[in-house]
N, C-alpha and C positions, 0 to 999 in steps of 0.2 A: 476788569475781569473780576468773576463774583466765585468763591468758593462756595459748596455747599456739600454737606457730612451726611453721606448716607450710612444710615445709623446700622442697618442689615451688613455690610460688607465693613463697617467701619472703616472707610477711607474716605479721602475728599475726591471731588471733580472738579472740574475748571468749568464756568459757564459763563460764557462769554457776554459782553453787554452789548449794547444795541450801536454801537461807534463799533467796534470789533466784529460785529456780524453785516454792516455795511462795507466796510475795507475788505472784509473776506469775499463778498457775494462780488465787489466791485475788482477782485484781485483773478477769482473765477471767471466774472467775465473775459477778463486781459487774456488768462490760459485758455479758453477757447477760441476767443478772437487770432491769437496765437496758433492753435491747430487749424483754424478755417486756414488760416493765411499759407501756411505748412502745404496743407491738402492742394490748392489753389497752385500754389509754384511745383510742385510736386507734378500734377497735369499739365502747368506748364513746361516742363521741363528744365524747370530752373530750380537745378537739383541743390547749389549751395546754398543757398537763399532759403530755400525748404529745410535741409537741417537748420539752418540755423533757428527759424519762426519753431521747429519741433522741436529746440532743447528749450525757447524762449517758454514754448506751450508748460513742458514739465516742472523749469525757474518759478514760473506763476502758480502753476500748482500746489510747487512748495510752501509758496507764499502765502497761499492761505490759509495753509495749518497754524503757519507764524501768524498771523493778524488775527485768526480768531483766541489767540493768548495773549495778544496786543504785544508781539514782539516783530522786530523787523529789519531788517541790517540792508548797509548798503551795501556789502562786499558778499560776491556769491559763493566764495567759500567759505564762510561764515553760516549763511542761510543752509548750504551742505552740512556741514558740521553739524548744526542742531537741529535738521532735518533726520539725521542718521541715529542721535545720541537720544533723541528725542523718540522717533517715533520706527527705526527700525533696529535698533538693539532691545526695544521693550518687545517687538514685535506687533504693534499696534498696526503696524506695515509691511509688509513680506521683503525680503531680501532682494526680491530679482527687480524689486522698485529704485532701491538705492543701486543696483550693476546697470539698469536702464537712464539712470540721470548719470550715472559716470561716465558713463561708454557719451552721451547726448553730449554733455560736456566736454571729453575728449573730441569727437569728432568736428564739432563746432570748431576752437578751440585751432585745430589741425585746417579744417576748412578754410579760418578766415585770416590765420598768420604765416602759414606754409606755402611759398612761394608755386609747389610745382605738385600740390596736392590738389586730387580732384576727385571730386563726389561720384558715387556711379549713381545710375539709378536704383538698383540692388540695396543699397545702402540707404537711399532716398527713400526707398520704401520700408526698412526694415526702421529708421528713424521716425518716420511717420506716424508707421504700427506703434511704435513702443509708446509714443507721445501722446497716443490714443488714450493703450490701456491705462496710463498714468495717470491720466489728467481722470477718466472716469473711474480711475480705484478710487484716488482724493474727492470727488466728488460724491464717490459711493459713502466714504469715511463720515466727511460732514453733512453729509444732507439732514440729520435731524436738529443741528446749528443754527443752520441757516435757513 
């Protein structure tokens, strides 16, 4: 990662190098392949299986903000954490991004360790949507990165 001082604002930027802008583009892929997969169960009516690929689509998302600073954890409350500290307490990110990866997470989470809990499709689809706008906010963010 390459710092550089824009002398007008006197601050630094992060600008990512070419291993950091490959792991990201390649991390983006994952979050979309993740919402095809979402959409695809989602028509098929294989509703728990759909949130789960929709919180996987958002997970990756995040991931890419982390790879293009060449940071990356394996525990995903971790990646939470400096997804939040990072980019939605500065407001680089709107708030109702971080209540759409909570809620993504809780419901996954409840889907896939809760014996007697079960997906509606209502929810299928509200998971879906969310997984959408998320993955295409983060996309909107770094497009000039990558």
């Amino acid at each position: 990662m390459r710092y550089l001082r824009i002398l007008k604002q006197r601050e630094w930027i992060c600008v990512p190098n070419q291993e950091e802008i490959t792991c990201g583009k390649y991390k983006l892929e994952k979050a979309r392949d993740s919402l095809n997969a979402a959409k695809l169960l989602l028509d098929g009516e294989v509703y728990t299986d759909s949130v789960n690929c929709a919180y996987y689509a958002i997970f990756h998302s995040m991931n890419v903000l982390l790879a293009l600073r060449g940071i990356g954890f394996k525990k995903h409350s971790c990646a939470f954490v400096n997804f939040n500290s990072d980019y939605i307490k500065t407001g680089l990110i709107g708030l109702e991004y971080a209540k759409m990866a909570k809620e993504a997470f809780s419901v996954k989470i409840q889907s896939d360790y809760s014996d007697f809990y079960r997906i509606s499709r209502q929810e299928a689809i509200e998971q879906c949507d969310n997984a959408v706008k998320f993955v295409n906010r983060i996309e909107a963010y770094v497009k000039n990165q990558i």
